[in-house]
N, C-alpha and C positions, 0 to 999 in steps of 0.2 A: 504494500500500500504506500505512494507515497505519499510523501510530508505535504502539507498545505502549504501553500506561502504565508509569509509575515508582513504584517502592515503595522508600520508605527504609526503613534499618534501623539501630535501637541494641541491642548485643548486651551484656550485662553479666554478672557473676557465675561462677562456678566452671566445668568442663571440662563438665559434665551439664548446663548450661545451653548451653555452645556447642552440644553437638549439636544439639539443642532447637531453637537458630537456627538451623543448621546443614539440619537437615530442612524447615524452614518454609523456606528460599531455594531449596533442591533442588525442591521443588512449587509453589513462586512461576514459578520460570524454568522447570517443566515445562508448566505452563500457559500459557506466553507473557508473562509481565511482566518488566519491566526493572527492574534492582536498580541502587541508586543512593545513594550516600553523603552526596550532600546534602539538605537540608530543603527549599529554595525551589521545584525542579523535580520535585517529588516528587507522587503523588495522596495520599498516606497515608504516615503514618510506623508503622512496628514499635516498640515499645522492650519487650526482654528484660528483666526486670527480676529484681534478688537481693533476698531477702528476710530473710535469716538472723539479719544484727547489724547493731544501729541504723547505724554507717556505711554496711554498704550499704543498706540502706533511705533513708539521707540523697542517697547517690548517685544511687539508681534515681528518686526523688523529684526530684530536681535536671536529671535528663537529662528523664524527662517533662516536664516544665515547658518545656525548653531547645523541644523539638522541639514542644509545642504553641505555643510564640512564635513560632518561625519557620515553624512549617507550618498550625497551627490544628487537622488532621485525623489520631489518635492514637490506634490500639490498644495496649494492653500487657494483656502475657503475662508467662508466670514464675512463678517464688515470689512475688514481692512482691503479685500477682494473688489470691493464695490465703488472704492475710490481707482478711479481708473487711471493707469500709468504709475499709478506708487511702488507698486512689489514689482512690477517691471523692469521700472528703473532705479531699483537699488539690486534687485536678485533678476538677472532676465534670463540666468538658468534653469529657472523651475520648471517642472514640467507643464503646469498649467494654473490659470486660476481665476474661482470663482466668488462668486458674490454670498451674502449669506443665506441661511434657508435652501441649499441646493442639494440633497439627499441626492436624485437622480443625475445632476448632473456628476457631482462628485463619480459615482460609481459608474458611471459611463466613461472616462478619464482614467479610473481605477482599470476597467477591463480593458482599456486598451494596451496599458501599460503591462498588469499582470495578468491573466487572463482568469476568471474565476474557476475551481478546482471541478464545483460539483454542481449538478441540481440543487436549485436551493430547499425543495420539498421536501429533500430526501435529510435534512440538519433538523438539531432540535436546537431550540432555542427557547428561554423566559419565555414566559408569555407577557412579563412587563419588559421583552426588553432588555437590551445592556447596560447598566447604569452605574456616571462617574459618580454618583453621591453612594453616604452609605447604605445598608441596605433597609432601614430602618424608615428613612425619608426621602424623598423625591420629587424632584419640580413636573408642576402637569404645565405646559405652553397649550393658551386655550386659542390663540389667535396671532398672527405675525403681522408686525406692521402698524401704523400710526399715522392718525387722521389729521394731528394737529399741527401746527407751525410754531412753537416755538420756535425766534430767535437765535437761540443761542446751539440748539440742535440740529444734527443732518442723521438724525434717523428712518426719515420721513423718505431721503433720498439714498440709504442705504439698505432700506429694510423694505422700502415701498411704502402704500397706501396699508388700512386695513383691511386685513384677509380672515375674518372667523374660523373657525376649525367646525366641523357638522358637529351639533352635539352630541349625536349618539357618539362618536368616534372620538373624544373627551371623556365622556361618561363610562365607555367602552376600556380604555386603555385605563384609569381611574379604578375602577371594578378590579381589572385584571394586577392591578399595583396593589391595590388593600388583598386579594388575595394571595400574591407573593409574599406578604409579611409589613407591606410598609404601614407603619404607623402615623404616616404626619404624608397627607403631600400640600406640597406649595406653589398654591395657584398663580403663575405669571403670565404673564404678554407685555406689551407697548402698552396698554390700558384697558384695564382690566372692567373697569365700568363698562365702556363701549361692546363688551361680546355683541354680536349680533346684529350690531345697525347697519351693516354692512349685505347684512341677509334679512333685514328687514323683520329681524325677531321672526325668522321661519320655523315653522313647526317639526320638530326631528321624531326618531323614536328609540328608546333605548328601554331592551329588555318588553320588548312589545308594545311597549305606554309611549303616548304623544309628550314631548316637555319640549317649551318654544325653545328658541335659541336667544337666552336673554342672560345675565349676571343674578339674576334673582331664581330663575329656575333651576339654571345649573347650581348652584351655592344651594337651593333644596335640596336637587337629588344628592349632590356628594356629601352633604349631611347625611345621608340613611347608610353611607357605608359603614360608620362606627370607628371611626378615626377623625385625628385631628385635621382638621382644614385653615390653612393660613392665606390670607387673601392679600396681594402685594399689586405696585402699582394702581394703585387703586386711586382715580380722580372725581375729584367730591361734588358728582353729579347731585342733582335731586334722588335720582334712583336709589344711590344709596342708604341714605334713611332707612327704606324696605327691607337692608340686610342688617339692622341693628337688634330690631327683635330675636331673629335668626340667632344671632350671638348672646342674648338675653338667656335664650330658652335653651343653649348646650349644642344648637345644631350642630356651629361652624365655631371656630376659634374666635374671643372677643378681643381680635388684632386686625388693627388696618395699618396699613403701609400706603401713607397720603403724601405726593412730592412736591408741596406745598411749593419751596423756592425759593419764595421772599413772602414780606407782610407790606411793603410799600405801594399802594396801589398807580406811582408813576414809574417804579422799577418793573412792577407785571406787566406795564402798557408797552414797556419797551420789552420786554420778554417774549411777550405776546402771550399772555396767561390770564385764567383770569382773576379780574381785581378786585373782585368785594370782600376783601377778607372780615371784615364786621359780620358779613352773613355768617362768612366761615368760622369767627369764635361764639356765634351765637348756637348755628348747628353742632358744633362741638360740647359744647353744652348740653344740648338737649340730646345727643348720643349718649351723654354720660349719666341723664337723668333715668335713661330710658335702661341703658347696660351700664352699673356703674366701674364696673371691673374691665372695661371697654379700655385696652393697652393702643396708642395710637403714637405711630413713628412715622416721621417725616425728613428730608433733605432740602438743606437750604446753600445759594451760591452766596458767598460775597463778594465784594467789588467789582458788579456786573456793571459795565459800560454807565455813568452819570449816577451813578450811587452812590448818595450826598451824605454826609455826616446823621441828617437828619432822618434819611430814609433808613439808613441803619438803624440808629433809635428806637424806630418803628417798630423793626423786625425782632428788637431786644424786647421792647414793650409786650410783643405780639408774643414772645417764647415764656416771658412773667405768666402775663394772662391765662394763654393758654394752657402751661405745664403738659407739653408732650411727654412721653414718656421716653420714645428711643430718637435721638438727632443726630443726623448725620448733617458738616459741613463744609463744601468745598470754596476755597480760591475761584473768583471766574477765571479760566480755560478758555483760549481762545480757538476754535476748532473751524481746520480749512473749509471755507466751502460756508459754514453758517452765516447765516444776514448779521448777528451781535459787531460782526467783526467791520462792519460800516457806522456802527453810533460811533455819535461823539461824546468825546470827556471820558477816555477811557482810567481807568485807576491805575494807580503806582502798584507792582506788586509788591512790596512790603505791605503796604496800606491794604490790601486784601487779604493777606495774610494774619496781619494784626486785627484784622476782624473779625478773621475764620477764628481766631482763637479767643479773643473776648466773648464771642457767641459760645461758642464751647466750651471756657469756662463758666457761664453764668450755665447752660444747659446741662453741667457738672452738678453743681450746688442743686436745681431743681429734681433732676434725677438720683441725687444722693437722697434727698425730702421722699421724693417719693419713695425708695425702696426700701426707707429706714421703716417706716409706717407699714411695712409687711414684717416686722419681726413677731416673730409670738405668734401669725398664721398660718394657715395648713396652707401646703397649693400642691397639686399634683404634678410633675415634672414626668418630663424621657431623658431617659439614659442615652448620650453620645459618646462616651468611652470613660475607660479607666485609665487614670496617669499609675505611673512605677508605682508610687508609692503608697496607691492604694484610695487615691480622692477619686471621686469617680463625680465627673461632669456630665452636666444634666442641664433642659431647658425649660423654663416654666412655658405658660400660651403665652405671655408678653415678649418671647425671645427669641428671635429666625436667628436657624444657623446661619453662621458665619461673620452678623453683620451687628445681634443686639448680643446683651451679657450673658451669662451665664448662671447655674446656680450649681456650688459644688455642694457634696457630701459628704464629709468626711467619716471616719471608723466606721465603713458600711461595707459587710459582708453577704456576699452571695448576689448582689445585682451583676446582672449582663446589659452589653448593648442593645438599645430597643426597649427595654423594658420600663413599664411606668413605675413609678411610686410615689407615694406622700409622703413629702416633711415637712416639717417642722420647722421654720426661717430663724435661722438662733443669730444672723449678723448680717449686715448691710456694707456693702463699701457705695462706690459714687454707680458703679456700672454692674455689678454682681450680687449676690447674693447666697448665703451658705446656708445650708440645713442640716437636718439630722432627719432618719428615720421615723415615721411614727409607729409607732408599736400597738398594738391592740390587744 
């Protein structure tokens, strides 16, 4: 019998790119190819590449390179694929390369180069799939692509317009992930509100039953699987509202992931976002009236193109007021190609920086208040691994891997990864939180 061939792969960039890779290793290994982490045994290298903000561009530029040294034979895909003439003309050795979201094309590029071994029919394969996350959690991409213009982004012209996914074939792959074991998946896209407008909120069928193609019906059905559901990118339509109760009543996880921006409503008109943030601390409110254990994490730029001393203030006032829970925030980034990159009164980079970090300190102090006010309560956490020494990390519903804190556990025998448990909050820091077992 002989050996299959080997495909390496570099995976880069944001949760919508994993899938991206994620799909392309699922129809690699259904067609009989071996996946393989190194360069030298390899027939062809993958690299996934980010395209967004010049560092990852420096990244994705860095790792192509890396894996045509050591292997010589190089397709890349991605965002970075989509700016046209960039990997050309720094690597014009590659063998090819594409835009992101391109499953078929990739493996079309694939078989010319290696030729696939076998019938793909005749392979077993998951039924969820290959997947880079652990095996515990899982990103579901419900739609690709983005309707809106901000400014300061070119996802619009890297990713396209938005494209919905059929809901059954969501609903579908969702099912078949809670039945491989995963305990948490984590609903992404470009924006995650919009599922469906794109299809006009069409009616699908999953498991025989009609469910429209909408944010509110899908967030039902993946309620009834009996795991946690975490809802990201999410833009704070009206519609939303309708999934707070949802979160009230156990369905879905009481977590939203809202990329707010800014608070100044003449820095959002130069954004091009929208600017009534008064509604938006007023809805905020009345989510919390309605769910009050409702964890809400946001991303804010500073020194975005005429972002006056004052508009900052704003945004500082707006983080008081508010008390998010998880804040992420960056320097404005000036990215090829985005309209930002035409205002005027551009800011000093120190001067953004000094800002990114006065915000960050002051969203420090708020986030240490709130997580000190969980000490002495229960919460139910998942197991994400065990360190040497025997702490064993863990994340409550307010905390997506990778991106919000943690809760560790220390002197605790016998948990595995994947597993849920309750403790006990015995300490607070600014971003984490520690427990103990509860015993009964």
């Amino acid at each position: 019998m002989s050996t299959p061939p080997k495909i390496g792969f570099v995976s880069l960039g944001c949760p919508k790119a994993t899938v991206d890779t994620e799909q392309i290793l699922t129809q690699l290994r259904a067609e009989g190819y071996e996946l393989t982490a190194r360069y030298d045994d390899s027939e062809l290298v993958i690299v996934n590449t980010c395209g967004f903000i010049d560092s990852a561009v420096d990244e994705s530029l860095d790792a192509i390179g890396e894996a045509l040294s050591e292997n010589g034979k190089v397709i890349v895909t991605g965002c970075l694929g989509a700016k046209e003439g960039v990997v050309e003309t720094h690597h014009p050795q590659v063998l090819a390369v594409t835009g992101p979201h391109a499953l078929q094309e990739v493996m079309n590029i694939v078989h010319q180069h290696v030729p696939k071994p076998h019938d793909p029919y005749m392979d077993l394969v998951p039924p969820a799939g290959l997947k880079l996350t652990p095996s515990h959690y899982a990103y579901l991409k419900i739609s690709e692509g983005c309707n809106h213009r901000c400014s300061f982004c070119i996802i619009p012209d890297l990713r396209g317009r938005l494209v919905s996914r059929p809901i059954g074939d969501v609903l579908e792959e969702a099912e078949n992930l809670a039945k491989a074991g995963v305990k948490e998946l984590l609903i992404i896209s470009q924006d995650t509100s919009a599922y469906g407008v794109d299809l006009k909120y069409r009616t699908g069928f999953w498991g025989g039953r009609p469910v429209k193609t909408r944010t509110q019906e899908l967030v039902e059905a993946l309620g009834e699987l009996g795991i946690w559901i975490r809802l990201h990118y999410v833009y704070p339509y009206p519609s939303v509202d309708n999934l707070i109760p949802l979160m009230a009543e156990g369905k879905i996880l009481p977590y939203l992931d809202i990329p707010f921006q800014h608070a100044s409503p003449s820095v959002l008109k130069q954004m091009g976002r929208p600017g009534n943030i008064e509604n938006i601390a007023e809805r905020i409110q009345k989510w919390r009236d309605v769910c009050p254990d409702i964890a809400i994490r946001s991303t804010f730029i500073t020194g975005f193109p005429g972002e006056t001393e004052q508009d900052f203030e704003m945004l500082l006032q707006f983080l008081e007021d508010a008390k998010l829970d998880r804040v992420g925030c960056f320097p404005y980034s000036a990215i090829e190609g985005a309209k930002a990159n035409q205002l005027e009164n551009p800011i000093d980079e120190e001067l953004k920086v000094e800002r990114a970090e006065r915000l960050m300190d002051l969203q420090a102090s708020i986030s240490a208040d709130k997580l000190a006010a969980k000490i002495g309560t229960q919460m139910t956490v998942l197991v994400d691994g065990i360190e040497e020494d025997g702490t064993v990390l863990a994340r409550s519903y307010a905390d997506a891997p990778e991106i919000d804190g943690e809760v560790l556990i220390e002197h605790s025998e016998g948990l595995k990864t994947g597993d849920f448990v309750e403790v006990e909050i015995t300490h607070a820091s600014e971003h984490d939180l520690w427990g103990k077992p509860v015993t009964h």
